[in-house]
N, C-alpha and C positions, 0 to 999 in steps of 0.2 A: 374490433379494431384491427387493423391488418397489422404487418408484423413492423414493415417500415415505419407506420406511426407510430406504433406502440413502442419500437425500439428509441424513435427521435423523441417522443413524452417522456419517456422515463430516463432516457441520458440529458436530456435537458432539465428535468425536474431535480435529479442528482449533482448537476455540474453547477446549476444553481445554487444548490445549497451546498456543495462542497467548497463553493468561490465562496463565497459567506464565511463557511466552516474555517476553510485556510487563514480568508485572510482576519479572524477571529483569532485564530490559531498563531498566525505571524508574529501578534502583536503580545500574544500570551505566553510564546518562546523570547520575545525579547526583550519583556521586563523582566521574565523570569533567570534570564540568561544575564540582563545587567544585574537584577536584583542581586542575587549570590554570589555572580563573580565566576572564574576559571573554576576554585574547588567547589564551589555549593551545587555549582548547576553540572560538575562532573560526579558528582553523588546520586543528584537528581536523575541523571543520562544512565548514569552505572542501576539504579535500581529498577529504572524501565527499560533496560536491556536484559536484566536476568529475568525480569517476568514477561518480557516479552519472549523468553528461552523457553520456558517452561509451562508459561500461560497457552501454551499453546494444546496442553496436557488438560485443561477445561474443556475443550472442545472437542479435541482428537478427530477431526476430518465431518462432525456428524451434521454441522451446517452447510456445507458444502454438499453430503448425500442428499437431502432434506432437501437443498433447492432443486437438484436437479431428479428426483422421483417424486416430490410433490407435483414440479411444473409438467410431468408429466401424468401425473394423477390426482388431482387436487384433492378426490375423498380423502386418501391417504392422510390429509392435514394435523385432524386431532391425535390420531397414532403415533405421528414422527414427535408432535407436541406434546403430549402426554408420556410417552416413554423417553425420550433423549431430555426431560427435565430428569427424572430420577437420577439416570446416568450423568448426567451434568453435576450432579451433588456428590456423588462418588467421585466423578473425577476432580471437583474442587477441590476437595477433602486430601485428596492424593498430590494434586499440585499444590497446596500450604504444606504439608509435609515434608514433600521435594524442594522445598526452596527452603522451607526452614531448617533441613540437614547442609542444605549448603553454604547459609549463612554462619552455624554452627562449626564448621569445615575448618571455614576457609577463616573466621575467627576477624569479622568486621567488626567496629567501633559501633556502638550501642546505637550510636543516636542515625547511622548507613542503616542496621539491622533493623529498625525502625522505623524508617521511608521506605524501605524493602517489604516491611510485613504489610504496610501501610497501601503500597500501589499495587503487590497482590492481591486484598481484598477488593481494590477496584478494578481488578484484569479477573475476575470472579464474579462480579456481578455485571461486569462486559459481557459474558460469557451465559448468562441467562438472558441479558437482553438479543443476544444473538438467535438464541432458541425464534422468537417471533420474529427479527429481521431475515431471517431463512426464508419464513412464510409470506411476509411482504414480497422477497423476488421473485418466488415460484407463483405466487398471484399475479407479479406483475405490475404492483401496486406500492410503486419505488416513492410515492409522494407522503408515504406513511415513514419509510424508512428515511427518505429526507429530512421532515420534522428533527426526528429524533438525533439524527447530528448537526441541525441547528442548536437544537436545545442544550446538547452535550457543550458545544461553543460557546454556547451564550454562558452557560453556568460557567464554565471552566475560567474565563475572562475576569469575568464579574468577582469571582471566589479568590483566584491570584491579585485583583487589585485589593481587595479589601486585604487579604493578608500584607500587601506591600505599605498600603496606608495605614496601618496598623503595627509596621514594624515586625514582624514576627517571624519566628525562624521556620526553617525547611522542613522540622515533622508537621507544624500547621498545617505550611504550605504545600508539603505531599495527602495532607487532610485532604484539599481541596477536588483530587483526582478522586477520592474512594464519593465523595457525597456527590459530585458531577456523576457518575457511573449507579449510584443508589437513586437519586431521582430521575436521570433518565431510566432506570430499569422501572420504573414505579408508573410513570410518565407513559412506555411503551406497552405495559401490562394493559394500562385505562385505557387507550386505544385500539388496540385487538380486539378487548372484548368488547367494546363496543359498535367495532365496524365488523369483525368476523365471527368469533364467539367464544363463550365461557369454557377456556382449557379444562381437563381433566388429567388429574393425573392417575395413569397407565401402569401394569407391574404386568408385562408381558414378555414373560425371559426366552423364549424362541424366536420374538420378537429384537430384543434385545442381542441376542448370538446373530443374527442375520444382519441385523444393523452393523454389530461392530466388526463384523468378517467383510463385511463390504466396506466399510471408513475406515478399514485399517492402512489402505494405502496412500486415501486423502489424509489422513493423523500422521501417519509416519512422515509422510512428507513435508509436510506443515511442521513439524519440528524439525526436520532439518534444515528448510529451509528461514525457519527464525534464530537458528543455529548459527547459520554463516552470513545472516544479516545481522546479529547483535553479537555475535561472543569476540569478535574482536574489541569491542567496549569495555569486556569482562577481564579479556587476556589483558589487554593495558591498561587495569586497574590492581591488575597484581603483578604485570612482569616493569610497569613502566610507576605511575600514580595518576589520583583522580584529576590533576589540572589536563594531563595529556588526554584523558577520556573526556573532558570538557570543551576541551581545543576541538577535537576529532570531530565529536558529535555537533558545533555547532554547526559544521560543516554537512555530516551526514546527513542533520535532521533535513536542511532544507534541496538534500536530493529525496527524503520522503516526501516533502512538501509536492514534490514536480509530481509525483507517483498519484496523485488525485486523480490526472486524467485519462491515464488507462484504467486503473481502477473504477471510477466514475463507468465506463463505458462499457467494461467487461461485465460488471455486477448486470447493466442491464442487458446486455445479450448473450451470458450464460443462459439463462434459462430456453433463450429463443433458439440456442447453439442445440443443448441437450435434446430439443422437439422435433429438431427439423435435421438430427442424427437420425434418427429410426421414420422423420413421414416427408424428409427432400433433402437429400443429400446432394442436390444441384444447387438449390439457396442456401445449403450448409456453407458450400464451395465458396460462392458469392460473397455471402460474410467473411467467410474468411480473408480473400483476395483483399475485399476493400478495406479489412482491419490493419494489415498490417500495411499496406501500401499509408493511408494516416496516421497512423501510432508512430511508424517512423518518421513521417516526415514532422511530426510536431516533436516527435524525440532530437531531432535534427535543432531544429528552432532553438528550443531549450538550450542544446549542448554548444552553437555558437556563441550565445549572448550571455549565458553561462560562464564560457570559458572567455570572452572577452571583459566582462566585464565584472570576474569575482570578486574584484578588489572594491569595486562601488557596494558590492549586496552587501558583503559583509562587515561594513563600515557603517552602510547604514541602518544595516539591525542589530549587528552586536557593540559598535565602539570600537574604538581602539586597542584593549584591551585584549581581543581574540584577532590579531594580525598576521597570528602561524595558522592560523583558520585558511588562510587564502589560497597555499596552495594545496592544501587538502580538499577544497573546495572543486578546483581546477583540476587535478586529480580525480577526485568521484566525477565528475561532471563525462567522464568519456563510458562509464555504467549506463547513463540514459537511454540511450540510442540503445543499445544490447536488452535490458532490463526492459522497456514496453514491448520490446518481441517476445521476450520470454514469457511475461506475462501472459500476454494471449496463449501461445505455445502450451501454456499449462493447464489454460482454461479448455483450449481445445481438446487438450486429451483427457479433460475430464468428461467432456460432454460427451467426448466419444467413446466413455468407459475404458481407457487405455490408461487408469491412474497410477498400474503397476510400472508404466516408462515415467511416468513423472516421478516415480517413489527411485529410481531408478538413478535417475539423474539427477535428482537434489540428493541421494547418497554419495554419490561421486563429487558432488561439488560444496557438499560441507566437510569431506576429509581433506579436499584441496585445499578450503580455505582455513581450516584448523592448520595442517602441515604449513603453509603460507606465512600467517601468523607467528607461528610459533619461531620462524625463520626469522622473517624479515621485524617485528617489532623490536628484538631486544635490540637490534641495530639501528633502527629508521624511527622504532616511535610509532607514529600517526600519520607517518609518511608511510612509511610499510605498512598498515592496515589498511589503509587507502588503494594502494597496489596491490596487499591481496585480494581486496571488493573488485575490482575492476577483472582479474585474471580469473576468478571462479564465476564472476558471469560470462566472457569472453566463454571458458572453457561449458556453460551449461547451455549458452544460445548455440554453441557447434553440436555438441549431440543431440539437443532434442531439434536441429534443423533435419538433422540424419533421419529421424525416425520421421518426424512429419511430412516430409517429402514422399514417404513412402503414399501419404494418402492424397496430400496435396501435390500438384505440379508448380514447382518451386520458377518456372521460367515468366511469368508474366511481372511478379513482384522484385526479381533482381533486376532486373529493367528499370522498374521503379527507383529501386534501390538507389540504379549507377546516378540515375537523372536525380535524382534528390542529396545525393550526395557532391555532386556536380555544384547543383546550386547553393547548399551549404559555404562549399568551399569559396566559390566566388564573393555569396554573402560575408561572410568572415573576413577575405582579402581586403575586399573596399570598405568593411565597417573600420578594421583596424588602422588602415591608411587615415579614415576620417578622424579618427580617433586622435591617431600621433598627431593631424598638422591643424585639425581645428577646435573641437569641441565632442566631449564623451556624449553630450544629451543628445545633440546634431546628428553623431553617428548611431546612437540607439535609435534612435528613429527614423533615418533613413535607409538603418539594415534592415528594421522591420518591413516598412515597408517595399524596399527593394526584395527579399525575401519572398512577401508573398505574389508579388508582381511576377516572381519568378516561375513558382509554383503555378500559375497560372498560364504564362505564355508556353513553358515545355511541358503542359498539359499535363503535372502530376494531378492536378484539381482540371478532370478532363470535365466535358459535353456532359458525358453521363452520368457523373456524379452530380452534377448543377440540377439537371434534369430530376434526380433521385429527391432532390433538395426541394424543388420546386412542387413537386406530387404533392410531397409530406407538410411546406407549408397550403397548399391550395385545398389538401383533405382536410386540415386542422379548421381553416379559416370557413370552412362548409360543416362543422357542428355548429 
């Protein structure tokens, strides 16, 4: 399968099921978030922010090696599989420690300490399932790794209603996160060995030294960078309280929500990036070009209707009740557009074995947002962590443009840039006008489609892209 099918199968197989996923997910943030209320679902937010701190200490970079020297050596498979499980039990073992000296610490209320020990054990068996979702992208075979965050949705759904129709408090209901993450791990085990084969485990410690001297700068960075995407949750649960972490986060959660779709798309052409770094560095190019010329412009789309209309989302997923959500909302919403370039930016320099500038720059930009924080919350609250989110991506998409310019020729995509930004603007002007003198639905929808109408006539969505479009349905529709 050529690269262009095989990249439009598998972000199409993933975007599938990540729409699925989300909007399973939507609905699972927003009982959950009415369920408990400002403080329950700020407890909730507060204990998947610190395992999302240190959960990251389960993996330390070795799925990320694993996709990209797998997809380029597929023998490799049961090695990376067999040895990076032991290592993954060592470092569980090390991140329950680590979070259980900081609960310890920092001297939480029993029944927080409890949802904390609780959503660990399920960022721990995330963390073995990860071990076989490495081997799905390096095969290429994202329709295995899709399943499996269906299944995650579905259970996770299913598990919060029953708790909500049953009445029952927040340690249940953080139950429901560790048994979703134990049967999908159970769930992904039955399929590997059934579609690729019977793991073994490996105790190869030469093997093991060259593994983690090479992941040590995909690990490093990986903690810092769930450093300055969650510890502001952490900081405003000790300098502020948990309603403010629950106000914050309804808001944050749903700029993760938008983050499905570079993620969706990067997972499936990292591997294609890492192959075509060392056997065509011309179609390297090419990906790149056309990635970020779309990433932006759907990050664009996002951050107008977004930012016009935060007051509708989050009225209609959280209630009334989270109203200082909105302009935290409005707020985070100017990260998008910065945040899908970084994204890619990161991926690329992994593919291109450059992970020591990525370790680089998310150093520089989790001390910015630690100092940031520490500044602006005891004054602003959740207004100032919002403002520091926004200033430490601003500040990490300017140096790693610095570095990747060096490889890339940065003049065909700021072009892009001016004209997509252009149209934004315009989109925005006359949705807001519709907005003030007739009708909010009216102007949702005729910014949308004025939007893409737009993208179209000033040729961001050029000839050759449609063209690109057309190959890969005409090859598809000829199996």
């Amino acid at each position: 399968m050529g690269s262009e099918r095989t990249l439009a199968k598998n972000t199409t197989v993933l975007l599938v099921a990540n729409l699925m996923s989300y909007l399973l997910g939507f609905f699972t943030t927003l009982y959950t978030a009415r369920y408990l209320g400002v403080e329950g679902f700020g407890i909730l937010s507060l204990a998947l922010s610190i395992t999302g701190i240190f959960g990251v200490l389960t993996d330390f970079g070795l799925a990320t090696l694993t996709i990209r020297e797998v997809s380029r050596d597929k023998s490799l498979a049961d090695k990376y599989i067999g040895n990076t499980a032991v290592m993954k039990l060592f470092l569980s073992l090390l991140t329950f420690g680590v979070i259980g000296l900081l609960v310890y610490i920092v001297g939480y209320p029993q029944t927080v300490a409890n949802v904390i020990y609780i959503i660990t054990l399920s960022v721990i068996m995330t963390a073995f399932t990860g071990i076989f979702n490495s081997i799905f992208q390096a095969y290429e075979k994202m329709e295995y790794l899709s399943l499996t965050i269906v299944l995650n949705a579905v259970i996770m759904i299913a598990g919060i209603l029953l708790v909500i129709y049953r009445g029952l408090d927040i340690v249940v209901l953080s139950s429901v996160y560790f048994f979703s993450s134990l049967l999908v791990l159970i769930a992904t085990f039955i399929i590997f060995s059934k579609r690729f084969f019977m793991p073994s485990i490996q105790l190869d410690f030469s093997f093991w030294k060259l593994t983690l001297q090479e992941s040590f700068y995909f690990g490093v960075s990986s903690i810092l960078v769930v450093i300055y995407f969650y510890i502001d949750s952490f900081m405003l649960s000790i300098m502020v309280n948990n309603s403010a972490v629950g106000i914050y986060n309804a808001a944050y959660k749903l700029i993760f929500v938008l983050m499905f779709l570079p993620n969706v798309f990067l997972i499936s052409i990292f591997p294609l990036m890492s192959q075509h770094y060392e056997s065509n560095r011309e179609l390297l190019k090419v990906e790149y070009e056309k990635s970020v010329k779309y990433l932006f412009a759907i990050a664009m789309f996002f951050f107008v209707f977004v930012l016009l209309f935060a007051d509708k989302i989050i009225y209609i997923i959280y209630g009334s009740g989270y109203d200082a959500s909105i302009f935290a909302l409005q707020a985070l919403i100017f990260v998008v557009p910065v945040i899908f370039i970084t994204y890619l930016f990161g991926n690329i320099l992994g593919a291109i074995n450059k992970q020591r500038i990525l370790l680089i720059v998310t150093a520089i930009n989790a001390i910015i947002n630690v100092a940031l924080n520490l500044v602006l919350i005891p004054h602003y609250s959740y207004v100032g962590a919002s403002v520091a989110t926004v200033i430490t991506e601003v500040t990490g998409f300017s140096l790693m443009i610095i570095y990747i310019s060096k490889y890339f020729s940065s003049i065909s995509w700021v072009n892009n840039f001016l004209k997509t930004i252009t149209v934004s603007v315009l989109v925005l002007t006359v949705t807001y006008f519709l907005r003030l003198n007739i009708n909010w639905i009216i102007a949702l929808v005729a910014g949308v489609v004025l939007f893409l109408v737009l993208m179209i006539v000033t040729r961001i969505i050029s000839r050759e892209d449609l063209e690109i479009f057309k190959r890969i349905i005409k090859k598809d529709s000829d199996q």
